[in-house]
N, C-alpha and C positions, 0 to 999 in steps of 0.2 A: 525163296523167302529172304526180306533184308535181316531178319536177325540170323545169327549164327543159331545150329541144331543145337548147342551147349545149353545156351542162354534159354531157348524156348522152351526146351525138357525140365529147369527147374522152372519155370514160372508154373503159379498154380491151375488148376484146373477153370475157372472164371476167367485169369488174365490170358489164357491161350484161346478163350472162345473169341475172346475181344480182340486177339492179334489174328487169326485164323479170317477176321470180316472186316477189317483195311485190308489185309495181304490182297483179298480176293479182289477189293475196289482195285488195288493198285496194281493188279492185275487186268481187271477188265480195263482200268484206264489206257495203260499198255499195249492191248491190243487192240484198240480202237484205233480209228481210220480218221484219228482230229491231227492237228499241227503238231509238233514239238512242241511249239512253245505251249499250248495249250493242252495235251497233257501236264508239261512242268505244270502249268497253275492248278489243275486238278489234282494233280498227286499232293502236293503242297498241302490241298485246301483239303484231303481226307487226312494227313496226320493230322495238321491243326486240327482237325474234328476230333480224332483220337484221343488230343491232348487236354483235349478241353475234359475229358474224364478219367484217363488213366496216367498216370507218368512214364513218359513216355522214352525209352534210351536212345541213347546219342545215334544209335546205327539208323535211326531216323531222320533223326536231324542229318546228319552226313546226307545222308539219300535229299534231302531237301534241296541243300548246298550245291550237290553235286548238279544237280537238272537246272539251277540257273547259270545259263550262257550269257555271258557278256556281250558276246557275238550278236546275240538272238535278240536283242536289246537295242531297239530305235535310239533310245535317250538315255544316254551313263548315269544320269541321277537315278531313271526308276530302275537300274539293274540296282546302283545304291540300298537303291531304298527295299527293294527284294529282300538284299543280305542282311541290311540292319533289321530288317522287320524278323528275321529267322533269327539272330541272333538274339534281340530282347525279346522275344512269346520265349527260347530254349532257354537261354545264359541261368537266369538264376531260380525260374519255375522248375527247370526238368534239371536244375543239375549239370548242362552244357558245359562246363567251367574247362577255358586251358585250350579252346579250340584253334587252329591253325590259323582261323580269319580276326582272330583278337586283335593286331595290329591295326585293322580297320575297322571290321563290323562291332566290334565292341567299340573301339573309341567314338565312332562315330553314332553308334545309340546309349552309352552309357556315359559320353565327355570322360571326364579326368577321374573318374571315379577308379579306385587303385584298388585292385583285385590281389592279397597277401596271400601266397598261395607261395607252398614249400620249391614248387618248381615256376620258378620266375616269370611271369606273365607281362613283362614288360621290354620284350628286347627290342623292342624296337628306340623304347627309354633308349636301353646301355647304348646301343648304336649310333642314338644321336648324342650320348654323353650326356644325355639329359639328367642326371641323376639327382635326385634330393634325399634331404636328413629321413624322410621316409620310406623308403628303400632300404636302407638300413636299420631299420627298426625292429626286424622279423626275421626270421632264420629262412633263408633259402638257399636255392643251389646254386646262383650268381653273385652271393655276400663278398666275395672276396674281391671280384672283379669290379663288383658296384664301387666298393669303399674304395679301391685303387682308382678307378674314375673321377671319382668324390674328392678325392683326395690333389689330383692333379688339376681340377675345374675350378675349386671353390677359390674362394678371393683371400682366408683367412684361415687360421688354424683350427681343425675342426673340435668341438668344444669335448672335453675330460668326459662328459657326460655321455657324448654322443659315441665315443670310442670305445668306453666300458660295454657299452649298448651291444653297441659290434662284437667284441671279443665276446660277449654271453653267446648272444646270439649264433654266431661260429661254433661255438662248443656245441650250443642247444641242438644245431642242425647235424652236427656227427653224431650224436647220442639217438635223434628221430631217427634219422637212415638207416643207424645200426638197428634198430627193434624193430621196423618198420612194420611183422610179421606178425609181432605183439599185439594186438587192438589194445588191449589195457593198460600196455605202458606206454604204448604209442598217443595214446591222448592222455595220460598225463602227463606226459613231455611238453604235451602241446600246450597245458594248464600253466604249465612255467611261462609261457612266453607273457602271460599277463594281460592278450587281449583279447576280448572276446572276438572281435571280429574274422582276425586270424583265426581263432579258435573254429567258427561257423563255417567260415569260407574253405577250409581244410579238410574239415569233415565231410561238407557238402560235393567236396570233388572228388574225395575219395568215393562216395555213396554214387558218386554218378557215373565211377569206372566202376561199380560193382554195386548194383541191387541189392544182394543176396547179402549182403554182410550184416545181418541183422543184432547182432552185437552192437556194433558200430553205433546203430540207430537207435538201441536203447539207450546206450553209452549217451549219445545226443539230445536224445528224448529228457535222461534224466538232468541230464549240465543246463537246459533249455528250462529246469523247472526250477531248479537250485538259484538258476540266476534271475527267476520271474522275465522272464524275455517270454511274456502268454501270447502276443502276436505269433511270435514265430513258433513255437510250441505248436501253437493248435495247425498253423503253414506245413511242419513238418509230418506230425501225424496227419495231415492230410494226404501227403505225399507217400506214405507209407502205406496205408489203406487203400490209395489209389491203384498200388500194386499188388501187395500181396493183400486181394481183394476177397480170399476167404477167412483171413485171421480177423473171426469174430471176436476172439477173446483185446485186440487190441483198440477194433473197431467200436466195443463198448466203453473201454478206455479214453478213446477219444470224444464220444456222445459224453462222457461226464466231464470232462475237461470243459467240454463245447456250453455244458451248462454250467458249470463252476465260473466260469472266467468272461457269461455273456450273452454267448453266444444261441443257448436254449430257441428261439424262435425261427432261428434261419433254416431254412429245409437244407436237407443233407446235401441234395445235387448243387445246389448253390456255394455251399461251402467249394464242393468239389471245383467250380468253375472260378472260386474268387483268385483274383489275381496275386502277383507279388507284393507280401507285405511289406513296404520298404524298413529299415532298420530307424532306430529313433537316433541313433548312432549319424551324425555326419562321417565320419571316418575313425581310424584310429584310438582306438584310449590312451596310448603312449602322450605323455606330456610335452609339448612343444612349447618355446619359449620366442616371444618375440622381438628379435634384434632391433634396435632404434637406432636412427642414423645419427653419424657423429654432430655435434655442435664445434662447428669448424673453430667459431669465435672463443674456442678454450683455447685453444694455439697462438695465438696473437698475443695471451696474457701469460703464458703457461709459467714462465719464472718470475714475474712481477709479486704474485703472491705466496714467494715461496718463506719459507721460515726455517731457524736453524734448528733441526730434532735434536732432541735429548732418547736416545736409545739406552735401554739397561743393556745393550751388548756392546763391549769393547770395538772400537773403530775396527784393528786390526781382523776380529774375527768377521766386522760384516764386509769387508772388504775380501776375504777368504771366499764368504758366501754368494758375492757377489761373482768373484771369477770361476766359482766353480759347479754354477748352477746352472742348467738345461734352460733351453728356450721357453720351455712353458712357467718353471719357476721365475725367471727374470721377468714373463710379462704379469706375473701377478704381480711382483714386487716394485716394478715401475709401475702399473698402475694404483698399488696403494699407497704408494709416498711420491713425492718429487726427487727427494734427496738420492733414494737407490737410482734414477736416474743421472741424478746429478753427477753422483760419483762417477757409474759408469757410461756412458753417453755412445749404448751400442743398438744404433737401432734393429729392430728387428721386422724381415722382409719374409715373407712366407711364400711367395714365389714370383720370381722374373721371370722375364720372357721379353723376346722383341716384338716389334708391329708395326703399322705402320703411320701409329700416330702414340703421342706420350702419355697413359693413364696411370694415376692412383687408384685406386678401385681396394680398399679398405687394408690386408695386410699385405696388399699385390699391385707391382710396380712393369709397367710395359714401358719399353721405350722404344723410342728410333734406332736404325743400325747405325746412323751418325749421331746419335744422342752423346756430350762431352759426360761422360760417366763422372767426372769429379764434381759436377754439381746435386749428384743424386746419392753417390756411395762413399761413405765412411766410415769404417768399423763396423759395417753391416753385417747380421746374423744372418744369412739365410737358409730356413728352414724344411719350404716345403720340396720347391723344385726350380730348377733352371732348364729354359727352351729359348734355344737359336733357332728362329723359324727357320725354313727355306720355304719360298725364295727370298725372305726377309733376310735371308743373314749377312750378320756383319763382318767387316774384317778381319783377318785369318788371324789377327792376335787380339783380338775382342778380350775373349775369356781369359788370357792374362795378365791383359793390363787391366782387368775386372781384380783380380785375386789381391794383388795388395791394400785392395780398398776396402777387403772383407775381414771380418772376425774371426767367422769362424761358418762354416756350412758343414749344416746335417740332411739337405736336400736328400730325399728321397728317391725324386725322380730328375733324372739328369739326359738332355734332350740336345747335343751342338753337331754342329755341321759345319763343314769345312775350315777346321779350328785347329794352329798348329799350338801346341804347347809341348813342356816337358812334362816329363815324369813324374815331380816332383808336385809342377804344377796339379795333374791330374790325382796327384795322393790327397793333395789340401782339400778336395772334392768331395771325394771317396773313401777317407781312413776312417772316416766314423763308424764305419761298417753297415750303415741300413740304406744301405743303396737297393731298391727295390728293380728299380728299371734303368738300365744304362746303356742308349744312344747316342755311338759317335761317328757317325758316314761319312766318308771321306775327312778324316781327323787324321792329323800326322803327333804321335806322339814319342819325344825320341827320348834316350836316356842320354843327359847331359853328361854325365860321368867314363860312359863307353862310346859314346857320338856314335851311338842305332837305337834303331826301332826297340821299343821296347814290345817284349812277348806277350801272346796273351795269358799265361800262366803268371805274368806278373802282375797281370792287371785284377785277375780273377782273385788271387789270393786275400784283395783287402774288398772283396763281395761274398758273403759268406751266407747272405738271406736273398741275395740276386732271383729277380724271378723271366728278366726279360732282358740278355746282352744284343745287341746291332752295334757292328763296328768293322772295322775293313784291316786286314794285316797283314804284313809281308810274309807269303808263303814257307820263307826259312825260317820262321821265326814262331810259327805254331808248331809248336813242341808237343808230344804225348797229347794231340786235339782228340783220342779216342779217349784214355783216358779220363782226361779234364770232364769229358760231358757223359762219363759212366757216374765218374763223381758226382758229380751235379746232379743224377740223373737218380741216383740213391739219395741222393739229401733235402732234394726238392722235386717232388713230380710237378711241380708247374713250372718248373724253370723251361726257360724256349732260349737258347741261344744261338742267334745265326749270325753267321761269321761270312765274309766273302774276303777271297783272297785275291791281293795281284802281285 
């Protein structure tokens, strides 16, 4: 039998007759004396049959998936087309949600359409780095890694908005995991996050690794009524009936629904066979906000119509405020005056990197390995991250004769390669203490003061949120190395630090 003896013993007595008479088809198909390939499309063509009246579990669909051969397959498009056609009848009728062929057979029958689901259904996104602000919108089990992605990709500092978003979120996702066992606090965890869709899409994957949770589905039943979402209402008690096919007392539930909200004239089998109702919903309820490009022609005038303010705070104290305020507060305060620029005239760079041609690309600056850096950096803040390609990288004192040209850097993420600097130099980088990720391959950093290699215990000490060290160091000079990464290893469970020595 493809279901498991667990699964079958609770279905009830109706939905066992109805599994009991595919089993048997998918058995005579089986042993019939036809091709492979032509079993596969008969077995195929008795669930589809199945499905079209009962809801139908995954260990079916799997059986589907599994019988089409790529091999067996004259032309790669119709093996395609096999997979997407199994994936859209299963994905969002029967509950399929999360399946291993997502990276294709979803993309390629459902496009871009973004499936919010507690455990990440987009790695193929993370992989390609493809991440966006919606990603981060929804508590899952790749949020940390996404926004680390996000963070190192984007052009520009990601907005106040979008971060709080994240930190809820993050919390929101340790608070579900931990109750997980809950059904009743476990969806209303879920109520917090704000979207309905989430909301749907998390319930329906749950209900699709487990039938039987009939909690769950009243729980759903009643959030579907609350929110007049009557399309899907009447979709899921459909889906509900279609299994547990003796519970009449639900089954009348649904006939008055069916006549309350419309539906009175359609015979029952036809409900049973209507398809997916699509959501009225394009995606997301989270509010997205749209960026407009700059109007270059404001820079050409930008001092011409400046004027002298009259501030009710003393010069002295905005000049205080001025030196001693964060990157995000200086870019609000230069963008709402000229004069706070005036004063302070420190631009601000969200991330560098080399390449192999020169772009501005909004708060992010790419240059040549031969670009004269005095025509680009002068009191430069930077913010997000710095990356010395390879094989793009520049000369072995690049990053120092970078360093007097800067202000101040709170980079995040710090990327150089074959880079000799001091000590001292590497503190200017590094002392703000949120160095997240810190790669240096074949980097010589020496201590000017004792003329050697500086240790990795000194380097480590001013990384205290460190989640990613790569860097190469002279083997006398890694001190207590078991130590250091017990430490780390108690302070952060995501920390990875790999070290190679010569």
């Amino acid at each position: 039998m493809t279901l498991p003896k667990e699964f079958y013993n609770q279905c009830c007595p109706s939905y066992q007759k109805a599994v009991n008479k595919v089993e048997r088809s998918i058995a005579d198909i089986s042993l019939s004396n036809d091709s492979q390939e032509t079993k596969s499309h008969k077995i195929r063509a008795a669930v589809f049959n199945f499905s079209k009246y009962y809801l139908t579990p995954l260990e079916y669909w799997y059986l589907c998936l599994r019988l089409i051969d790529e091999k067996s397959f004259e032309n790669h498009e119709n093996w395609k087309k096999s997979v997407c056609e199994i994936i859209e009848h299963a994905y969002f009728q029967h509950f399929f949600y999360g399946h291993i062929y997502d990276s294709f057979g979803y993309s390629e029958a459902y496009g871009d359409k973004i499936v919010q689901l507690l455990e990440f259904q987009n790695k193929y996104k993370y992989r390609l780095m493809n991440i966006t602000e919606q990603d981060l919108n929804y508590p899952h089990d790749h949020l940390k890694k996404c926004f680390c992605k996000f963070e190192k990709r984007t052009f520009r500092l990601p907005p106040l908005k979008l971060v709080k978003r994240y930190e809820k979120m993050k919390e929101l996702y340790s608070k579900i995991k931990d109750i997980e066992g809950n059904v009743d606090e476990w969806f209303k965890l879920l109520l917090e996050v704000g979207d309905n869709v989430f909301i749907k899409e998390n319930v329906e994957y749950r209900l699709g690794r487990n039938f039987f949770n009939v909690k769950l589905w009243k729980l759903y039943i009643d959030f579907l009524k609350e929110s007049k979402e009557y399309p899907r209402l009447l979709e899921v008690y459909s889906k509900y009936c279609r299994f547990f096919l003796d519970d009449n007392e639900m089954l009348i539930k649904y006939k008055e629904e069916m006549i309350e909200h419309g539906y009175c004239d359609a015979p029952l089998d036809e409900i049973f066979e209507c398809g997916f109702v699509k959501d009225e919903e394009n995606g997301s309820t989270v509010e997205t906000k749209e960026i407009l490009p700059l109007e270059k022609s404001i820079c050409s005038s930008f001092y011409e119509k400046s004027r002298i303010q009259d501030f009710s705070l003393p010069k002295p104290l905005i000049a205080y405020i001025l030196d001693n305020s964060d990157h995000r507060i200086l870019r609000k305060l230069f963008s709402s005056c000229k004069y706070f620029y005036f004063k302070k005239q420190t631009p601000i760079c969200y991330s560098f990197r080399t390449g192999s041609e020169i772009i501005f690309n909004a708060e992010s600056l790419t240059l040549k390995p031969t670009s004269n850096q005095e025509f680009f950096f002068k009191d430069t803040f930077i913010t997000g991250g710095i990356y010395l390609k390879y094989p793009l990288q520049p000369e072995v004192n690049f990053i120092s004769n970078l360093i007097p040209r800067l202000y101040r850097c709170e980079a995040k993420y710090i990327k150089l390669y074959k880079q000799n600097m001091s000590f001292e130099e590497l503190k200017f980088l590094i002392k703000h203490h949120g160095i997240i990720q810190l790669h240096l391959p074949n980097c010589q950093i020496m201590d000017e003061k004792k003329n050697d290699f500086v240790s990795l215990e000194q380097i480590m000490a001013y990384l205290p949120n460190v989640e990613s060290v790569n860097s190469e160091f002279p083997g006398v000079f890694i001190e207590n190395l078991k130590e250091i990464m017990d430490d780390y290893a108690k302070s952060s469970e995501n920390t990875y630090i790999d070290v190679e020595v010569f």
